[in-house]
C-alpha positions in Angstrom: 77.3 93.7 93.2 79.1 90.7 94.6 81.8 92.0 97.1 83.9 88.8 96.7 84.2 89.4 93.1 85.4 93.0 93.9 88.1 92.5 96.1 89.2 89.2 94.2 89.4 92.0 91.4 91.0 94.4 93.3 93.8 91.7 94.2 94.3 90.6 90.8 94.4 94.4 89.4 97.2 94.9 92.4 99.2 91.9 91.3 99.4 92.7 87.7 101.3 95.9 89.2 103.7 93.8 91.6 106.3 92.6 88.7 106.2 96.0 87.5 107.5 97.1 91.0 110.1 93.8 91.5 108.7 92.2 94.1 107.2 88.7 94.6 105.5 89.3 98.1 103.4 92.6 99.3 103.2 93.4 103.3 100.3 95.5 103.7 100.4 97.9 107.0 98.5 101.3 106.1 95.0 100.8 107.7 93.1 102.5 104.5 94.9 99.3 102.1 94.0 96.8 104.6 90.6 97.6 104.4 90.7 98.2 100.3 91.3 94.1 100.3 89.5 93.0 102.9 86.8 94.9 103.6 87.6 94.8 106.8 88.1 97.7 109.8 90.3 96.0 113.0 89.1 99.2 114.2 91.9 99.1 117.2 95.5 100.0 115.3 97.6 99.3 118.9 97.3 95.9 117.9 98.7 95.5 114.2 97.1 94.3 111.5 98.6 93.2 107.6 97.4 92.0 104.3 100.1 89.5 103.0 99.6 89.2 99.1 101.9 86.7 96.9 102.7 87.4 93.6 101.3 83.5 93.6 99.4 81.8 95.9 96.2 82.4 98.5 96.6 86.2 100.2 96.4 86.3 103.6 94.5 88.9 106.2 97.0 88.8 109.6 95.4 90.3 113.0 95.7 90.1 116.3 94.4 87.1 118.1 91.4 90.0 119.7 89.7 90.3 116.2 89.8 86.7 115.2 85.4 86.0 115.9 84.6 89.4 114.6 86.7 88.8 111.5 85.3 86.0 110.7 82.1 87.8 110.3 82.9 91.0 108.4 85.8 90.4 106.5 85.9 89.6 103.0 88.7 87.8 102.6 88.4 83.8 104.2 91.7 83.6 104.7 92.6 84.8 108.0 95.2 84.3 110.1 96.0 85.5 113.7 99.3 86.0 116.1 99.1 86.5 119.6 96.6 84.9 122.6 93.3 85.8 123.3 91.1 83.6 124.9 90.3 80.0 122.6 91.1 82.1 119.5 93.8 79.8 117.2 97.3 82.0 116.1 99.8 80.8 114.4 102.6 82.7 116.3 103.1 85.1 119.7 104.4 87.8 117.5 103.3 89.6 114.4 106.5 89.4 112.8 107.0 85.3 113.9 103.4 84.7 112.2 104.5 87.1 109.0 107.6 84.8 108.5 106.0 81.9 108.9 102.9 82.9 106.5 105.9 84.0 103.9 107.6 80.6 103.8 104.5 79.2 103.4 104.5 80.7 100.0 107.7 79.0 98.7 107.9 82.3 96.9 112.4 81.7 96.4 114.3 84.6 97.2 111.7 87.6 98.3 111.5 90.6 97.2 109.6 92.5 99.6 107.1 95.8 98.7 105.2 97.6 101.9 103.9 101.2 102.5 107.1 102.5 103.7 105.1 105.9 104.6 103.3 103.7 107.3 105.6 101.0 108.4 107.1 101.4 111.7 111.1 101.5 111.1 111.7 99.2 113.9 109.2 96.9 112.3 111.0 97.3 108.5 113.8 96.1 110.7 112.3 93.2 111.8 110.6 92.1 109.3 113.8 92.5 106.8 115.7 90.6 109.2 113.0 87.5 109.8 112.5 87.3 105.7 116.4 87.8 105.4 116.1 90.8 102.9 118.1 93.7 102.9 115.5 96.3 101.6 111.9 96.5 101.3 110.5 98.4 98.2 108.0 101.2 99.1 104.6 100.6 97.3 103.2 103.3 98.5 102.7 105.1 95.3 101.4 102.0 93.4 98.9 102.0 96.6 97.9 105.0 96.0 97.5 104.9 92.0 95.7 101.5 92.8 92.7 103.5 94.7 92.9 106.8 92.5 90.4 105.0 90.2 86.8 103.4 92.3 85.2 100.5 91.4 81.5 100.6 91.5 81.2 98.9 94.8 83.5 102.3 96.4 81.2 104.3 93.9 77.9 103.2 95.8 79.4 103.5 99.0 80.4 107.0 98.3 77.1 107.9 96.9 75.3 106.9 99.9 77.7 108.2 102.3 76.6 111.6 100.3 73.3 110.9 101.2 74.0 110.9 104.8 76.4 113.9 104.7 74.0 115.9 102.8 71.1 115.5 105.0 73.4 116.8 107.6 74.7 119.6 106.2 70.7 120.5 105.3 69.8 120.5 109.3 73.0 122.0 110.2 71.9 125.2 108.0 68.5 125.3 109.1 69.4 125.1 113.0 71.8 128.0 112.1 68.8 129.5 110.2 67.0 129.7 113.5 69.6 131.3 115.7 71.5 128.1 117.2 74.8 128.4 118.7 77.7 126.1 116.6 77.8 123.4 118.4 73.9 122.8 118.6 74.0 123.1 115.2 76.8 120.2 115.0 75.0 117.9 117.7 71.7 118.2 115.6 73.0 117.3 112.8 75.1 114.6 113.5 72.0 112.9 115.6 70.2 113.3 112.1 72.9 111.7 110.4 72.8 109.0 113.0 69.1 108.5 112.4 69.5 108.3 108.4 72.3 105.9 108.8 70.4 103.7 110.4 67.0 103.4 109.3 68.2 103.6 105.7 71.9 102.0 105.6 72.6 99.7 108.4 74.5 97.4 106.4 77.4 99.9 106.8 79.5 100.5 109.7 80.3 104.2 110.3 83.9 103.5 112.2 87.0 105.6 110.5 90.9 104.3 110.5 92.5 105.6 113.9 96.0 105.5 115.0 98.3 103.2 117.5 96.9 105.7 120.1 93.4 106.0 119.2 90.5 104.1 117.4 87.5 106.3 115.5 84.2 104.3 116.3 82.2 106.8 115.0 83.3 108.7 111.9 80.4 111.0 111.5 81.9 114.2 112.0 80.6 117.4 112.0 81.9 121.0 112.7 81.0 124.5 112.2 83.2 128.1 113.0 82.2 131.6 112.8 83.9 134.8 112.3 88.0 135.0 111.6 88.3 131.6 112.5 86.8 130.6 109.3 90.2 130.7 108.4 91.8 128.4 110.3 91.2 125.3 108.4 89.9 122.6 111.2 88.3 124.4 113.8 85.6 122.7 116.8 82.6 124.0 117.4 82.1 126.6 120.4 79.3 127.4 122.4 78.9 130.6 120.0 75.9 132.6 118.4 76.7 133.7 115.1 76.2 137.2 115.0 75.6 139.9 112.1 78.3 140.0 110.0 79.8 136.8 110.5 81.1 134.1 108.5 80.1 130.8 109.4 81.6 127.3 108.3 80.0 124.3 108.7 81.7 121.3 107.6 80.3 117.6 107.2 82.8 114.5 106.5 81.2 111.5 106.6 82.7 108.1 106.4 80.4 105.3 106.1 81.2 101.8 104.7 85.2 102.9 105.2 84.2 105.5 102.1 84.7 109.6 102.9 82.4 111.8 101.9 83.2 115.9 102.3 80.5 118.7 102.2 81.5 121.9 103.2 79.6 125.2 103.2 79.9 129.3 103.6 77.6 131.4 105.2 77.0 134.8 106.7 75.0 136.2 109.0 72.7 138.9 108.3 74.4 141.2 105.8 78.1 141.5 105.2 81.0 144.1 104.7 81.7 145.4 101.0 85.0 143.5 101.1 83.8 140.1 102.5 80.5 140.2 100.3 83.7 140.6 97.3 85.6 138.2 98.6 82.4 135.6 98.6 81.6 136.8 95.0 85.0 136.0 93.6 84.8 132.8 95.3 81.8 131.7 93.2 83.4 133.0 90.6 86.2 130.6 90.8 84.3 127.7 91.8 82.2 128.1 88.6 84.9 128.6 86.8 86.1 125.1 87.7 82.7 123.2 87.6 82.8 124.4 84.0 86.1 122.8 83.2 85.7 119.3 85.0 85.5 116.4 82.7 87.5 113.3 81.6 90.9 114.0 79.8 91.1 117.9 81.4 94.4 118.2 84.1 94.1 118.5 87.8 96.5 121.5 87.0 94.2 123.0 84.8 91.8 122.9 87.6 93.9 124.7 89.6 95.0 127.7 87.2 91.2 128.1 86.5 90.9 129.1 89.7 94.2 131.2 90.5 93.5 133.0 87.4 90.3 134.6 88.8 91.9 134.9 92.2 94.9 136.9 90.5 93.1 139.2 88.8 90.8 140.1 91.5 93.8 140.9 93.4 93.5 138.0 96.2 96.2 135.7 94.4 98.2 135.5 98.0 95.5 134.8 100.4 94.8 131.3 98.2 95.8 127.8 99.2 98.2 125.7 97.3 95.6 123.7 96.2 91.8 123.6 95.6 90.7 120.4 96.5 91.8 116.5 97.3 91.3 113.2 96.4 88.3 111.1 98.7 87.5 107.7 99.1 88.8 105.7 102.1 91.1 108.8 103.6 89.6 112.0 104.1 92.5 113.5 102.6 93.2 111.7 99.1 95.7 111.4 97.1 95.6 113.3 94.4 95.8 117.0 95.3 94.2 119.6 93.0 97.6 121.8 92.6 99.4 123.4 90.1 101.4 121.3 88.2 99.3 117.8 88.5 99.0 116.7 85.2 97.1 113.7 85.9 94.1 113.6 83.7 90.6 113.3 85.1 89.3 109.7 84.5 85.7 108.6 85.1 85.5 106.7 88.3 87.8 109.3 90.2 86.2 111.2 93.2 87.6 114.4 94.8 86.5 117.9 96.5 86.0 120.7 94.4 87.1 123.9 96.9 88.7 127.1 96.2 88.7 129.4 98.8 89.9 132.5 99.9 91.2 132.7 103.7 92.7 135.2 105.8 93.0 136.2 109.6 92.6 139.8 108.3 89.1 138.6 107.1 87.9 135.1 107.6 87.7 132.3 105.1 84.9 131.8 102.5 86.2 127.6 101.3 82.6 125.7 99.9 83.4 122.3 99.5 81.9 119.7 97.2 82.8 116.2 96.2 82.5 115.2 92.8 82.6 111.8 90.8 84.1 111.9 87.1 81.7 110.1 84.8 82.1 109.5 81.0 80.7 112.7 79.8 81.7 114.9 83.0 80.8 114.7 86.2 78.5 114.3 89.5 78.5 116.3 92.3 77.8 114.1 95.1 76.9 116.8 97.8 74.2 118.6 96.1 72.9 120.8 99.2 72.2 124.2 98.8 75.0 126.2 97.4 76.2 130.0 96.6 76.1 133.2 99.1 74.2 131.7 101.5 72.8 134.0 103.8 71.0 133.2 107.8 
């Protein structure tokens, strides 16, 4: 797999969609796009980084004057240009938006029409860059973004699959330190040194940094959690310094990013024997999850997914205490776009890669929320984290 050839691919498949959308010049700000055509993590968002793509001519990878060796390196687009000082490095202009206007006119594009991830850009920087490039609006792309990812190329696909890998051997030592009576955050720490140690020795080609914010950079994006009890039903929970004990639900939760790809492998367990009603509520869960496994193949609706599983919920009588929707789209976010919701009528293409998790969650009772992710193929599908699954008891 040549990675040049993908993200020359990926720039031409983007183009074809910029007439569609009006404009003649794409300003790239969302971290996650950035990296979708260049291949490359700045890692440090305080200092701001763009793709400049032409509807004609050379695109352009714009960073801070800080990243310019390391670019160089890792990036794969060649075209890269910097703002700013920092030490020897050559920029082409003190400020982002100075460099931005001068890349632009470079183009000769006419009169611009200007597209950019309005979710993401800064308003004071819409501002500025409207009034350098003398626009009065900039288009939001950040639907066409969006679309543009919703289907992976087979360089994303092998990333993703050995991201799995990683995530999966995780998830296997998380169980089994839980299995032999360890609190849930030695159970975390063991299995993200594992992950660490599979990374390593078996995919050191990838980095394993995630896309942080303006106030702080993820250099290590192999995360791993675990909760017990009601606060199973929280939703993102750290792990404590707690024993499991009998009766308990437990939650561990691996997502994985390696090679800017996301990987999510969630699990339910209890401890010892449960309650009548949580042992139910477990059952009906893996009722609904097979109920959805059964359905997933190109052509069938993300909102059939959904009523698949509502239906069993409803007639069980736990319609209220079930999320709005039962999975996400994954791939560079760890939170995709599309959502698995009622009234998604997107069809399932091969190629798209999302979590597979109804769940049933409550304070009154805890939350029982297996998570796989799963890659369409042309006859159905592949589930990517294939760890042990079902009523899992420790």
């Amino acid at each position: 797999m040549n990675r040049v050839d993908t993200l020359n691919g990926r720039m031409e498949s983007f183009r074809g969609k910029m007439d569609t959308a009006g404009i003649n010049l794409a300003i790239i700000v969302r971290p996650v796009d950035i990296y979708h055509f260049s291949d490359f993590n700045p890692i440090n968002y305080s200092m701001q980084s763009f793709v400049l793509i032409p509807r004609f001519g050379e695109p352009c990878l714009l960073l801070n004057a800080v990243r310019g060796p390391r670019s160089d390196e890792l990036s794969g687009m060649r075209n890269i240009k910097l703002y700013g000082k920092w030490s020897d490095n050559p920029s082409v202009a003190k400020s982002p938006i100075d460099a931005i206007k001068i890349i632009a006119e470079s183009y000769k594009l006419g009169k611009l029409r200007i597209g950019s991830e309005l979710s993401s850009l800064i308003h004071t920087n819409y501002l500025k860059i409207a009034d350098a490039l003398c626009v009065e609006e900039i288009t939001d792309i950040t639907e066409v973004m969006d679309l543009e990812k919703l289907v992976k190329d087979d360089m994303a696909i092998e990333r993703l699959t050995n991201c799995a890998d990683v995530c999966n051997h995780g998830m296997n030592i998380m169980i089994e330190c839980l299995r032999g009576g360890s609190t849930e955050a030695v159970a975390t720490i063991e299995a993200n040194y594992a992950m660490k140690k599979k990374w390593i020795s078996e995919y050191p080609q990838y980095d394993i940094t995630g896309f942080g914010s303006t106030e702080a950079s993820i250099q290590d994006a192999l995360m791993t959690t675990c909760s017990s009890g009601i606060r199973t039903a929280y939703g993102a929970e750290s792990a404590r310094d707690y024993k499991p004990i009998s009766g308990d639900l437990v939650l561990p939760i691996i997502i994985g990013k390696m090679g800017g790809y996301s990987v999510e492998n969630e699990r339910s367990l209890y401890v010892d024997q449960l309650d009548d009603y949580r042992m139910k509520v477990f059952e009906i869960v893996m009722e609904a999850r097979n109920s959805v496994f059964n359905m997933i193949r190109p052509d069938v609706t993300f909102s059939d997914l959904y009523h698949s599983a509502a239906s069993i919920f409803e007639k069980q009588g736990f319609g209220d205490f079930m999320p709005a929707r039962i999975g996400h789209g994954m791939g560079l976010t760890n939170h995709e776009y599309p959502s698995v919701e009622a009234g998604n009528m997107r069809k399932l293409e091969p190629g798209m890669v999302f979590t597979v998790e109804p769940g049933l969650m409550s304070s009154k009772f805890g939350g029982v929320r297996p998570s796989d992710t799963v890659l369409i193929t042309k006859d159905g599908f592949k589930n990517l984290t294939n760890t042990e699954n079902g009523i899992l008891r420790i």
